[in-house]
Gaussian input, Z-matrix of N, CA and C with variables (Angstrom, degrees):
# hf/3-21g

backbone

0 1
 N
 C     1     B1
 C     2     B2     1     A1
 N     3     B3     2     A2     1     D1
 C     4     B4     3     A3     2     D2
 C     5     B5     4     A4     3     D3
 N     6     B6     5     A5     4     D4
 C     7     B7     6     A6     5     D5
 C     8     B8     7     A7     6     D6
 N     9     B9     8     A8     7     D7
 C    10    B10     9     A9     8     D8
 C    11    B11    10    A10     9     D9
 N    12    B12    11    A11    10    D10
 C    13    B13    12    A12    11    D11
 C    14    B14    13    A13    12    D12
 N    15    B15    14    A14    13    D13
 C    16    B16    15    A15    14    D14
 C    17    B17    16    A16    15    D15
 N    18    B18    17    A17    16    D16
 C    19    B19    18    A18    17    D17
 C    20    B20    19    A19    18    D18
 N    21    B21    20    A20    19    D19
 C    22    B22    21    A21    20    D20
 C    23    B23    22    A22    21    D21
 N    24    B24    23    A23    22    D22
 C    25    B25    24    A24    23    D23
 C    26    B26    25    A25    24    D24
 N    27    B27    26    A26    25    D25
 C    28    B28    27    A27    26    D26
 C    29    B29    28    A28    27    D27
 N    30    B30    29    A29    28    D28
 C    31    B31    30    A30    29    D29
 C    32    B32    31    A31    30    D30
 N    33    B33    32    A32    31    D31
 C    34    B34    33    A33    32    D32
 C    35    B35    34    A34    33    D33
 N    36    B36    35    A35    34    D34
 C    37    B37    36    A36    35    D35
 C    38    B38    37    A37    36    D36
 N    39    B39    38    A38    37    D37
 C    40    B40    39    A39    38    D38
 C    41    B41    40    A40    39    D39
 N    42    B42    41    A41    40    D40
 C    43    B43    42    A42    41    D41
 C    44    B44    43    A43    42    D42
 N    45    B45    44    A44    43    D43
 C    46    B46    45    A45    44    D44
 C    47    B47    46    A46    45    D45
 N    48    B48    47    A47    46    D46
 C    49    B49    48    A48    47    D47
 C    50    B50    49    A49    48    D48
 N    51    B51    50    A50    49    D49
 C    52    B52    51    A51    50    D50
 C    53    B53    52    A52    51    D51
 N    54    B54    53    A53    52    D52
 C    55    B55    54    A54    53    D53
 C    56    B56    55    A55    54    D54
 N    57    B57    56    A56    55    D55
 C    58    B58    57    A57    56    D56
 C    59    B59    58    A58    57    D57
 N    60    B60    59    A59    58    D58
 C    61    B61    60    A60    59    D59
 C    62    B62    61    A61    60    D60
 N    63    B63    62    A62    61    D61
 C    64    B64    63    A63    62    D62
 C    65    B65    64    A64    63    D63
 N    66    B66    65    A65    64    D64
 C    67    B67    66    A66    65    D65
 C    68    B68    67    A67    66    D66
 N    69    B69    68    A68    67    D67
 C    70    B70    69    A69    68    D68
 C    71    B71    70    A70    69    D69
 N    72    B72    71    A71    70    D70
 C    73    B73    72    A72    71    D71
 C    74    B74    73    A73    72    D72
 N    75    B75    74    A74    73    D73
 C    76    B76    75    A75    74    D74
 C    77    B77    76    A76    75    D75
 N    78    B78    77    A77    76    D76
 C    79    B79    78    A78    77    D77
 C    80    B80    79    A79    78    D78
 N    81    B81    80    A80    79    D79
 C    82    B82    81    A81    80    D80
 C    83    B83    82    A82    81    D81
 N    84    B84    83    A83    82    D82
 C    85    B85    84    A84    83    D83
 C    86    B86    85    A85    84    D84
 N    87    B87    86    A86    85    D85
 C    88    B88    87    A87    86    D86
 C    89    B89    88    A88    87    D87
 N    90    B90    89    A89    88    D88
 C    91    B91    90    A90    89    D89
 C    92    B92    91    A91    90    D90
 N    93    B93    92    A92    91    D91
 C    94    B94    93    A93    92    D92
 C    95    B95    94    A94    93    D93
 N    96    B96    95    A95    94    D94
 C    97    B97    96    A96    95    D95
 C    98    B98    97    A97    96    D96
 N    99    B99    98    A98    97    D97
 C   100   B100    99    A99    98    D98
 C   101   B101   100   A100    99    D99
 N   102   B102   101   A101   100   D100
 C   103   B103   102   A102   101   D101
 C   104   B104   103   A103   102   D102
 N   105   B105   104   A104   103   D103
 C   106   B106   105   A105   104   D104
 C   107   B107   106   A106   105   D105
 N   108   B108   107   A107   106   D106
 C   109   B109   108   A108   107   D107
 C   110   B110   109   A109   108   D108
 N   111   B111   110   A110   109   D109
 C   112   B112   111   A111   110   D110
 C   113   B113   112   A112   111   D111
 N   114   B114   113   A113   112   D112
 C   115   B115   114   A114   113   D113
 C   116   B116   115   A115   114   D114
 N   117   B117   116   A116   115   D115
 C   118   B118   117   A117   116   D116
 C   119   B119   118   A118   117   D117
 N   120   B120   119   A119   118   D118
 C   121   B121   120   A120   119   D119
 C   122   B122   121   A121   120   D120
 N   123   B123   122   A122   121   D121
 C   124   B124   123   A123   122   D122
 C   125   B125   124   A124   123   D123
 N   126   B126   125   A125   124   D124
 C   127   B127   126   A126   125   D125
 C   128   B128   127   A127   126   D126
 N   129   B129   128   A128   127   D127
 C   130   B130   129   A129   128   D128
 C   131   B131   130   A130   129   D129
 N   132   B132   131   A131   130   D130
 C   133   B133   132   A132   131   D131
 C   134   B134   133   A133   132   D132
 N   135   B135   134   A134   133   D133
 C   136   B136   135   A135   134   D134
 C   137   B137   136   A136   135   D135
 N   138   B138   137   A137   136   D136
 C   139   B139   138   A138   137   D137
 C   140   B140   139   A139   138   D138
 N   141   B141   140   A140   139   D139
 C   142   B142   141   A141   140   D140
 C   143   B143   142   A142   141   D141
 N   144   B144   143   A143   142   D142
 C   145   B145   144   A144   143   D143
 C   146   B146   145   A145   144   D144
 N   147   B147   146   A146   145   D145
 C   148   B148   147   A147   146   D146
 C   149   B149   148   A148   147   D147
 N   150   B150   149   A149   148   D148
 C   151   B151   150   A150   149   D149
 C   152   B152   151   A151   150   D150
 N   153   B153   152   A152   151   D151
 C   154   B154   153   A153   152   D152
 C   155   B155   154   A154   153   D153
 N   156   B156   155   A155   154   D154
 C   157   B157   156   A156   155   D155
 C   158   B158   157   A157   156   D156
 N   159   B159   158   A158   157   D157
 C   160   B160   159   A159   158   D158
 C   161   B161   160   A160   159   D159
 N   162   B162   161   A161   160   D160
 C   163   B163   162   A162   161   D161
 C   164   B164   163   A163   162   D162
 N   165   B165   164   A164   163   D163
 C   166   B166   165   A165   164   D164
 C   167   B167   166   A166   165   D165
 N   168   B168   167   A167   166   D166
 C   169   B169   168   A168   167   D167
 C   170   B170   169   A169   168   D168
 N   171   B171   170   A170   169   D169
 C   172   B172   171   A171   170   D170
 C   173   B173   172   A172   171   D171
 N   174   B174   173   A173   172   D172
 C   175   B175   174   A174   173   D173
 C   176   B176   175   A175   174   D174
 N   177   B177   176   A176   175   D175
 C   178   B178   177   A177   176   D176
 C   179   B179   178   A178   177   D177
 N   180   B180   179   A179   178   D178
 C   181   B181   180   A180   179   D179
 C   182   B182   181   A181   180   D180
 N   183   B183   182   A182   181   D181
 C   184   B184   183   A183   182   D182
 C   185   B185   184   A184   183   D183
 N   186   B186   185   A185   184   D184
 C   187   B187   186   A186   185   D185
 C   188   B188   187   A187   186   D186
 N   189   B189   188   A188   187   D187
 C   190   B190   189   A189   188   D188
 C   191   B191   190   A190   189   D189
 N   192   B192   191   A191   190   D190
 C   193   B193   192   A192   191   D191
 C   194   B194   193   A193   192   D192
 N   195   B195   194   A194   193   D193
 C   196   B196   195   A195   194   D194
 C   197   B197   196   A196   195   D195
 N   198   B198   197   A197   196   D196
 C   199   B199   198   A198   197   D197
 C   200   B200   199   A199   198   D198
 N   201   B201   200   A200   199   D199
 C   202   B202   201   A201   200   D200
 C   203   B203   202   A202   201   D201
 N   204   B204   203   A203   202   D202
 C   205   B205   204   A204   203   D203
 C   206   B206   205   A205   204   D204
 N   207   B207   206   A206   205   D205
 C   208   B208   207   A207   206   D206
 C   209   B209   208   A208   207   D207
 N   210   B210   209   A209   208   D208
 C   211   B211   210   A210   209   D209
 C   212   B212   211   A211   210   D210
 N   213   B213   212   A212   211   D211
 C   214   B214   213   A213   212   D212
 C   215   B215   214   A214   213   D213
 N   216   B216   215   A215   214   D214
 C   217   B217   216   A216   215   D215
 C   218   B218   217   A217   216   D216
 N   219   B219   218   A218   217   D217
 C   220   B220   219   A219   218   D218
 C   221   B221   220   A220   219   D219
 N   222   B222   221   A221   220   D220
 C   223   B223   222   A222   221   D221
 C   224   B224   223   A223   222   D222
 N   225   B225   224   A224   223   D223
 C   226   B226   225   A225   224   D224
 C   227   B227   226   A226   225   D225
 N   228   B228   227   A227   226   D226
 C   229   B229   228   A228   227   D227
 C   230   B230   229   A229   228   D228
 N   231   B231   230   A230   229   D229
 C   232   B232   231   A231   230   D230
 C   233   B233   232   A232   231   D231
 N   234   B234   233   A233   232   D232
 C   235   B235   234   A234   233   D233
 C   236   B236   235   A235   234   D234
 N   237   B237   236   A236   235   D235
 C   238   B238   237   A237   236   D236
 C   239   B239   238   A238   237   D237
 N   240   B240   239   A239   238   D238
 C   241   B241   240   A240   239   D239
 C   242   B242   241   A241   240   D240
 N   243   B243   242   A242   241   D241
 C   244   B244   243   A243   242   D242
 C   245   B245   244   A244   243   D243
 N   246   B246   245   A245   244   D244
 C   247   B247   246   A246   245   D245
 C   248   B248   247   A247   246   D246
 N   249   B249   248   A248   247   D247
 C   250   B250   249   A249   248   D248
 C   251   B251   250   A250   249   D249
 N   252   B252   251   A251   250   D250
 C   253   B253   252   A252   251   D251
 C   254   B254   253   A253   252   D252
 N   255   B255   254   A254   253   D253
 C   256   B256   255   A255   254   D254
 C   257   B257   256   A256   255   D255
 N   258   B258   257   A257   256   D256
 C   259   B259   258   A258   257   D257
 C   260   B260   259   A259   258   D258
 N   261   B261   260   A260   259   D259
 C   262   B262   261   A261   260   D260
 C   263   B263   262   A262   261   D261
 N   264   B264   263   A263   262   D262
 C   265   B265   264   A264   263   D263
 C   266   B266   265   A265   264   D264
 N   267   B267   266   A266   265   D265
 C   268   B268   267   A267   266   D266
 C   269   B269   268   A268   267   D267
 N   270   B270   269   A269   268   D268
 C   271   B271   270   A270   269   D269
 C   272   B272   271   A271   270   D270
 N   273   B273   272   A272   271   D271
 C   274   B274   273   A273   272   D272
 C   275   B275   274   A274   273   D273
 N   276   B276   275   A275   274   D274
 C   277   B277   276   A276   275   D275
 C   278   B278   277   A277   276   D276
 N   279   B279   278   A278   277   D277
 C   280   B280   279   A279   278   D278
 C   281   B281   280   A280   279   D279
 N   282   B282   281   A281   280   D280
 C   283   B283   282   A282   281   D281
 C   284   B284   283   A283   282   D282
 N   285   B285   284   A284   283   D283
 C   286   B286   285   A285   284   D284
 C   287   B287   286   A286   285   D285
 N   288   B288   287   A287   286   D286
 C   289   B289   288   A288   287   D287
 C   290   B290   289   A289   288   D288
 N   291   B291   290   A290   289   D289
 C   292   B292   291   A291   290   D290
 C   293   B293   292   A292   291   D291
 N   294   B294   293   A293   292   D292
 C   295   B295   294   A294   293   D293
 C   296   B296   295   A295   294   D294
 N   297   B297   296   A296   295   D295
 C   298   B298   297   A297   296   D296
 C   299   B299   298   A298   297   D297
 N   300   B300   299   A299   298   D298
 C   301   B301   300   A300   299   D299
 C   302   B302   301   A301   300   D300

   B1=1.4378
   B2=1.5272
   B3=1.4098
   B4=1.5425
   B5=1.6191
   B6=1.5380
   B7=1.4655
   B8=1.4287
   B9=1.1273
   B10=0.9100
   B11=1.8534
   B12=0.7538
   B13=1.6025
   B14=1.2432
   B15=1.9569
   B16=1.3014
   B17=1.3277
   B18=1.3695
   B19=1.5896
   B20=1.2621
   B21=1.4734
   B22=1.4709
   B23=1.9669
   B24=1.4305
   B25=1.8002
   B26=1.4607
   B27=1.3208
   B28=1.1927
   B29=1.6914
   B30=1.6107
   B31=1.4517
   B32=1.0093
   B33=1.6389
   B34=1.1679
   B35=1.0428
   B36=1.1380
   B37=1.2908
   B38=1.9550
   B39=1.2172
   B40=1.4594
   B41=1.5292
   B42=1.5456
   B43=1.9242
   B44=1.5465
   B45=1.5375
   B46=1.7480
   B47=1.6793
   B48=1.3635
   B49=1.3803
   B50=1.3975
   B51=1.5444
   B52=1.1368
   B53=1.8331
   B54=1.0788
   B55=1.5795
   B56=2.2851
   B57=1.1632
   B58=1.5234
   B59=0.5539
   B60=1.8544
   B61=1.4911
   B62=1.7114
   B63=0.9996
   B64=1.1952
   B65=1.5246
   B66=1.4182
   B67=1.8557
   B68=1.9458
   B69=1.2151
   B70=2.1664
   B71=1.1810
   B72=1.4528
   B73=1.4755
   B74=1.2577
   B75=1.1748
   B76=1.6945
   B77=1.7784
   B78=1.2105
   B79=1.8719
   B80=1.4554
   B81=1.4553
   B82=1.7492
   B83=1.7358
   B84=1.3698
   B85=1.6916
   B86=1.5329
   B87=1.5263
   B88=1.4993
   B89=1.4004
   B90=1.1856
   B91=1.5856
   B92=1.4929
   B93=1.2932
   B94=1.3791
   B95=1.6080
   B96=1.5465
   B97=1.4661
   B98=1.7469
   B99=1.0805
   B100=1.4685
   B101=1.7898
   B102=1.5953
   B103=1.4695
   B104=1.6629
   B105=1.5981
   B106=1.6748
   B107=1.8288
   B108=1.1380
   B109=1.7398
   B110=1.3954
   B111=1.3027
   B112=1.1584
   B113=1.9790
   B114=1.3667
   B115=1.3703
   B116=1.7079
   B117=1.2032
   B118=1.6972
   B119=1.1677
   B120=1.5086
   B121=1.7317
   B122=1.4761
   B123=1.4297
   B124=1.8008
   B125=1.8371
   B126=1.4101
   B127=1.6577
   B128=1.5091
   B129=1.2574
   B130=1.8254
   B131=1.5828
   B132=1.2411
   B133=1.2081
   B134=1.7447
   B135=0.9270
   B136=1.6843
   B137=1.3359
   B138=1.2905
   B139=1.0932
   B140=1.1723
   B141=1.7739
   B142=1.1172
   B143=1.3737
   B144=1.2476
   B145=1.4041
   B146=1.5501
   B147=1.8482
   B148=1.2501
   B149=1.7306
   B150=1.5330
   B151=1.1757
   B152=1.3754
   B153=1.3332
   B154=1.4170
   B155=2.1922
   B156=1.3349
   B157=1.6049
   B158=1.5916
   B159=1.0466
   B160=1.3983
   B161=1.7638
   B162=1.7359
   B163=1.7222
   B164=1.3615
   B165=1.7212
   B166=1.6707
   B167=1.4397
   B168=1.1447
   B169=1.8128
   B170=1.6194
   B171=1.4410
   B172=1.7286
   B173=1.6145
   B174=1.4609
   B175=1.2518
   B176=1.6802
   B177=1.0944
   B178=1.1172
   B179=1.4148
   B180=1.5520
   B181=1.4011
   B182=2.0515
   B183=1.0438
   B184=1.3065
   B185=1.9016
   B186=0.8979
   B187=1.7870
   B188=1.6394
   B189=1.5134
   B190=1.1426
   B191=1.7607
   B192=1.5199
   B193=1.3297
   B194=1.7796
   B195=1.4272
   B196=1.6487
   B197=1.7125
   B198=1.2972
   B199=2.0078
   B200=1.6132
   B201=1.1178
   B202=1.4388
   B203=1.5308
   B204=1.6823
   B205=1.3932
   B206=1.5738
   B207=1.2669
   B208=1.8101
   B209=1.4692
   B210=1.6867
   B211=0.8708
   B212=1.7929
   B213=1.3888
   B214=1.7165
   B215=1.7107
   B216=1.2902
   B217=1.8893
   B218=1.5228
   B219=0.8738
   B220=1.6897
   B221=1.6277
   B222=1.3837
   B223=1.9148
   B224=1.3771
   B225=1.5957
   B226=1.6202
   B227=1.3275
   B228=1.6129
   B229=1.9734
   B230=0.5915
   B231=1.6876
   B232=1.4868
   B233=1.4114
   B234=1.7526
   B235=1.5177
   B236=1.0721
   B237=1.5359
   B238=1.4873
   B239=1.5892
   B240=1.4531
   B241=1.4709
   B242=1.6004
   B243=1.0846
   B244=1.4375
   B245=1.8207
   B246=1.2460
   B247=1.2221
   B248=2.0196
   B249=1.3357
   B250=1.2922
   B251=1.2360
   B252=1.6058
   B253=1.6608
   B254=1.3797
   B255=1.2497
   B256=1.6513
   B257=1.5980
   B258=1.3485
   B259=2.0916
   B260=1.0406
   B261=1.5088
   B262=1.8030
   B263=1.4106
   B264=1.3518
   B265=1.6216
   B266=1.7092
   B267=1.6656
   B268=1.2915
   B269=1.8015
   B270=1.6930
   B271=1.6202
   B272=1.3572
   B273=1.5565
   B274=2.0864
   B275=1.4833
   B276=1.6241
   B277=1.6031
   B278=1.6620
   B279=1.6903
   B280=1.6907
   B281=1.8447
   B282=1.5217
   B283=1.2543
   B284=1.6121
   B285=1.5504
   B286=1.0508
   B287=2.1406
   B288=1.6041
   B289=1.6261
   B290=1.4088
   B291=1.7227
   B292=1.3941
   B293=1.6807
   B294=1.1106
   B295=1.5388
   B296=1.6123
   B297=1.4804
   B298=1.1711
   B299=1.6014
   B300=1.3292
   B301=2.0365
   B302=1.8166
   A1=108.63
   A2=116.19
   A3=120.11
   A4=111.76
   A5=84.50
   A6=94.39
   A7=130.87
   A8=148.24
   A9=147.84
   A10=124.57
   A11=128.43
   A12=121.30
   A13=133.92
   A14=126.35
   A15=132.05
   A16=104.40
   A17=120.23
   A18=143.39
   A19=112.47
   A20=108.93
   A21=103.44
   A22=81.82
   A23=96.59
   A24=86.80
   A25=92.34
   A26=135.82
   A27=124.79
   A28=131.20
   A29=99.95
   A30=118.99
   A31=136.63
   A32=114.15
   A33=122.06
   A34=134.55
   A35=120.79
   A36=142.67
   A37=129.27
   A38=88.88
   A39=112.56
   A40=121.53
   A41=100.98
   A42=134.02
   A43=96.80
   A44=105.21
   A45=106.10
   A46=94.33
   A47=128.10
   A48=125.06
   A49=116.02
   A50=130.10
   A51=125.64
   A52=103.68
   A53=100.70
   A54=113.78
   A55=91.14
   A56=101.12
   A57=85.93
   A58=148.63
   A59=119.42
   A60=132.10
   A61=104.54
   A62=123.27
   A63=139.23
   A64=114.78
   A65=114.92
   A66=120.01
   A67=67.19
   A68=131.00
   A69=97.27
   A70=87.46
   A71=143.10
   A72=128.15
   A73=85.08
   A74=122.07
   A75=104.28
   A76=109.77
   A77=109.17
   A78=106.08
   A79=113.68
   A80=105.55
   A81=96.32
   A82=117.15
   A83=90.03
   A84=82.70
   A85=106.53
   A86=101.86
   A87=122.77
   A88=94.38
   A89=118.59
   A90=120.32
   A91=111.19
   A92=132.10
   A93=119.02
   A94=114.89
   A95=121.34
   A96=136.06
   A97=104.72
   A98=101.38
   A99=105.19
   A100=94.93
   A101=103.70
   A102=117.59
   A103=102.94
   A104=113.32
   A105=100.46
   A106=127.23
   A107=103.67
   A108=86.65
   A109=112.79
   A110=118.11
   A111=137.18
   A112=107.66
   A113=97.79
   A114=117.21
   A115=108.04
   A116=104.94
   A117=103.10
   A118=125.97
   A119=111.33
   A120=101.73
   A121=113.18
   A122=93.59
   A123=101.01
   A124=114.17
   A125=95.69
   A126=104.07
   A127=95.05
   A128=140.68
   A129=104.93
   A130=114.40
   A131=115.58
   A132=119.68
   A133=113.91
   A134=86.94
   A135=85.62
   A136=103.92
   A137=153.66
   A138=134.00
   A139=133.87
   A140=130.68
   A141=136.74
   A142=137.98
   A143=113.21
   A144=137.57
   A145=97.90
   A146=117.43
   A147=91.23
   A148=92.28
   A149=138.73
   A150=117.73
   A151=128.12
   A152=101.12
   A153=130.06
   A154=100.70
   A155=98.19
   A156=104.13
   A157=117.24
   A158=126.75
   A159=115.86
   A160=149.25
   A161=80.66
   A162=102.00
   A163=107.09
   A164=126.64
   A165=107.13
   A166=74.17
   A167=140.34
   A168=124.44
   A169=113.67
   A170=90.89
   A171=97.93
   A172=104.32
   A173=125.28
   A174=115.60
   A175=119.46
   A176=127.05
   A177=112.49
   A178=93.28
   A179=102.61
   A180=99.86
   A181=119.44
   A182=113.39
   A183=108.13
   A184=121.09
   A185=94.39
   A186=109.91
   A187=103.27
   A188=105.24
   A189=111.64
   A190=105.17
   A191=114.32
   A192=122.89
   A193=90.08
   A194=127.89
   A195=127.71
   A196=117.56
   A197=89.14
   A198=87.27
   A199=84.90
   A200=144.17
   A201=127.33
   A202=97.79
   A203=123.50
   A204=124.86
   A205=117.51
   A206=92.66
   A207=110.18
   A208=126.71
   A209=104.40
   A210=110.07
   A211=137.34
   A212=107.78
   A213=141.77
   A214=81.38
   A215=132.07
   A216=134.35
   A217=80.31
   A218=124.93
   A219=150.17
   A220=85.56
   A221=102.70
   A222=108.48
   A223=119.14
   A224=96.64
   A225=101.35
   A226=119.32
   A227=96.63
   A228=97.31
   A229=142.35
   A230=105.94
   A231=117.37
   A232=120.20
   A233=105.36
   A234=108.43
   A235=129.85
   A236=139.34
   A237=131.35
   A238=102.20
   A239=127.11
   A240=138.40
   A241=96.53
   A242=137.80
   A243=132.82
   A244=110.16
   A245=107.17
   A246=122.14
   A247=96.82
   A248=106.55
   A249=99.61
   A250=150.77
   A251=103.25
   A252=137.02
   A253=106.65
   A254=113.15
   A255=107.68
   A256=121.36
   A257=100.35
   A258=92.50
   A259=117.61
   A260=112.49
   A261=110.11
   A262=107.31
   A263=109.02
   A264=90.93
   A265=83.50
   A266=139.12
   A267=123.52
   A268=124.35
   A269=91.57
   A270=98.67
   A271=117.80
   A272=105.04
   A273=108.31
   A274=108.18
   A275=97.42
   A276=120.76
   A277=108.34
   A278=95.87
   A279=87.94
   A280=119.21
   A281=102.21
   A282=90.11
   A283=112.47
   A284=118.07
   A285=129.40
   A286=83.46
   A287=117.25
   A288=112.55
   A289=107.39
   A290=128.32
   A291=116.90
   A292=77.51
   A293=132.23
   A294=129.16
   A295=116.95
   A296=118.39
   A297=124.08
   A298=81.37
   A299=116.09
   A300=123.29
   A301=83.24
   D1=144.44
   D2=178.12
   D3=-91.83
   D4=141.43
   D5=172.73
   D6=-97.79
   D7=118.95
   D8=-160.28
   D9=-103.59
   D10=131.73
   D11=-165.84
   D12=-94.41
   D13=66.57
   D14=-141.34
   D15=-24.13
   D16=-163.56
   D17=165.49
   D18=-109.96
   D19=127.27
   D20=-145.66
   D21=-82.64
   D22=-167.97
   D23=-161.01
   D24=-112.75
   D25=-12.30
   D26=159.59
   D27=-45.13
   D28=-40.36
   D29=143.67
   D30=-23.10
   D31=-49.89
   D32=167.69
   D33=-112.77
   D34=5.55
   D35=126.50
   D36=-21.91
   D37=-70.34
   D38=-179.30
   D39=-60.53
   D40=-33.02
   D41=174.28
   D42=-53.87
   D43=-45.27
   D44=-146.12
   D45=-98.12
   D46=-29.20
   D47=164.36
   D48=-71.96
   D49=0.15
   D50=-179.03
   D51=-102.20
   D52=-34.84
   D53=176.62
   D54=-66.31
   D55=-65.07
   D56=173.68
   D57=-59.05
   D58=-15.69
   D59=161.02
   D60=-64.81
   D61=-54.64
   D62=-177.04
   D63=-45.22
   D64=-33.77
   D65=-161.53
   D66=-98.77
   D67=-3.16
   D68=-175.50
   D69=-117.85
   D70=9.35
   D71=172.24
   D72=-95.56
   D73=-30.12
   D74=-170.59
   D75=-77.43
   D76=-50.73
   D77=157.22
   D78=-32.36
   D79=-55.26
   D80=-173.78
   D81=-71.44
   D82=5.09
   D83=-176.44
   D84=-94.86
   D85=-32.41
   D86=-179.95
   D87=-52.38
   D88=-83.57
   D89=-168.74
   D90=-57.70
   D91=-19.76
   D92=159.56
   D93=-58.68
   D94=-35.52
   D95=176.74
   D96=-55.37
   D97=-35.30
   D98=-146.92
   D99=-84.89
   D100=-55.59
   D101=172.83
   D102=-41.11
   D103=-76.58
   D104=172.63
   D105=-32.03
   D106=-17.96
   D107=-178.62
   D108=-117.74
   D109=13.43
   D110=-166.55
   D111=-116.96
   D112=-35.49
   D113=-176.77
   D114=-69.98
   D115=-55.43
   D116=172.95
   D117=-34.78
   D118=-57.66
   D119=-168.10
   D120=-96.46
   D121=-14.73
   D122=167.45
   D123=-49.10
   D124=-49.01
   D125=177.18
   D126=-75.97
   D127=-41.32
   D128=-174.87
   D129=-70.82
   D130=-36.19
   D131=161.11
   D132=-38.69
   D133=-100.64
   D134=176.51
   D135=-25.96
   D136=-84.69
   D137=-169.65
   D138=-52.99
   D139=-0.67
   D140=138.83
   D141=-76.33
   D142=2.91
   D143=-166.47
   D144=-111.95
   D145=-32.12
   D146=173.15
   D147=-119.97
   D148=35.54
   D149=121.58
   D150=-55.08
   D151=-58.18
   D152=-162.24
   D153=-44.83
   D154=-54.42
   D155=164.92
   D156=-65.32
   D157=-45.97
   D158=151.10
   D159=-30.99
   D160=-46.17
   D161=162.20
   D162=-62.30
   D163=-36.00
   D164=-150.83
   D165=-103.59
   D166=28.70
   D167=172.06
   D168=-121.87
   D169=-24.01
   D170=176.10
   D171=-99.09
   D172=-15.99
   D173=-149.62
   D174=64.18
   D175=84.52
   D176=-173.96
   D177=-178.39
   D178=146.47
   D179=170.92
   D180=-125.47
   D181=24.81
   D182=162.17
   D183=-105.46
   D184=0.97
   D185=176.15
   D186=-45.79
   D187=-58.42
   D188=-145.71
   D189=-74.23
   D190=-23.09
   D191=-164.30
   D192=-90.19
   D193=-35.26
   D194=155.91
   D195=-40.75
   D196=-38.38
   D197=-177.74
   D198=-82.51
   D199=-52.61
   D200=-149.61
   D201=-64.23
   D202=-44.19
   D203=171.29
   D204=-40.20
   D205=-55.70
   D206=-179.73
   D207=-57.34
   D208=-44.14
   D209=170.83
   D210=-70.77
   D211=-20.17
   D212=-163.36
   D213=-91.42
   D214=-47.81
   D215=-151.76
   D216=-80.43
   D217=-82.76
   D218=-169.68
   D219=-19.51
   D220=-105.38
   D221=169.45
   D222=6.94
   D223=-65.65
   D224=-164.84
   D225=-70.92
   D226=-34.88
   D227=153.95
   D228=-27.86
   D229=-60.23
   D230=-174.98
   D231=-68.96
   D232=-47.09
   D233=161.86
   D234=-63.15
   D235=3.42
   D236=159.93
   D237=-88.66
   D238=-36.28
   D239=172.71
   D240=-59.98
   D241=-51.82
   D242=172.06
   D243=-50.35
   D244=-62.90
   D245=-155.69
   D246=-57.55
   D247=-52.72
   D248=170.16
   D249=-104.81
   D250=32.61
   D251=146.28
   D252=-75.93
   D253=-35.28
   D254=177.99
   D255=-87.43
   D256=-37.49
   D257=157.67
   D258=-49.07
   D259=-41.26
   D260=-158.73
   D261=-75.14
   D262=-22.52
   D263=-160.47
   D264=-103.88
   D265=-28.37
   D266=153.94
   D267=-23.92
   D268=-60.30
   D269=179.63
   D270=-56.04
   D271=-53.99
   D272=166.56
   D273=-16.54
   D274=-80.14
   D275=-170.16
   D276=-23.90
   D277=-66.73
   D278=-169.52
   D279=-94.21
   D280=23.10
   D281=161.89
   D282=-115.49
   D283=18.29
   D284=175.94
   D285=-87.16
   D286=-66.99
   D287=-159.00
   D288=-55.60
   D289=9.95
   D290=-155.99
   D291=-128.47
   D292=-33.25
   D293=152.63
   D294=-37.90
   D295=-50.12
   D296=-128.24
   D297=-96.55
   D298=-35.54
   D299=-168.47
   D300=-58.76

């Protein structure tokens, strides 16, 4: 009769933390999605909130439409600086699994 040589369980072990690494990169991508569309108007806001306080301290009323400018540039910074921290290290990822075949 043949013997056969179980699977050792570290094996499978390693299968089931890779599937779990996998379901929290995908969360972290979600909430990276979520932060980008959330981040935009958060920064024009805020920057009308502290035009808008600017106007009632200087007297003045174009401050506040400068923070909405300021605030909208700022944002979009950050979300193109977001957006391509997250390709790069996406692109890493799968030119490491196209190494690894």
């Amino acid at each position: 009769m043949a013997f056969n040589k179980p699977i050792p369980d570290s094996n499978r072990d390693s299968g089931e933390k890779k599937r779990d690494s996998g379901a929290l990169a995908t969360l972290v991508q979600a909430e990276k999605m979520m932060q980008i569309a959330l981040l935009l108007p958060s920064a024009a806001f805020v920057g009308w909130l502290m035009g808008a306080g600017l106007d009632k301290l200087f007297h003045t009323t174009w401050i506040a439409a400068a923070g909405i400018v300021f605030g909208g540039i700022a944002g979009l910074v950050y979300v193109i600086r977001l957006v391509l921290s997250t390709g790069s290290q996406t692109n890493g990822k799968s030119g490491d699994n196209k190494n690894k075949q």
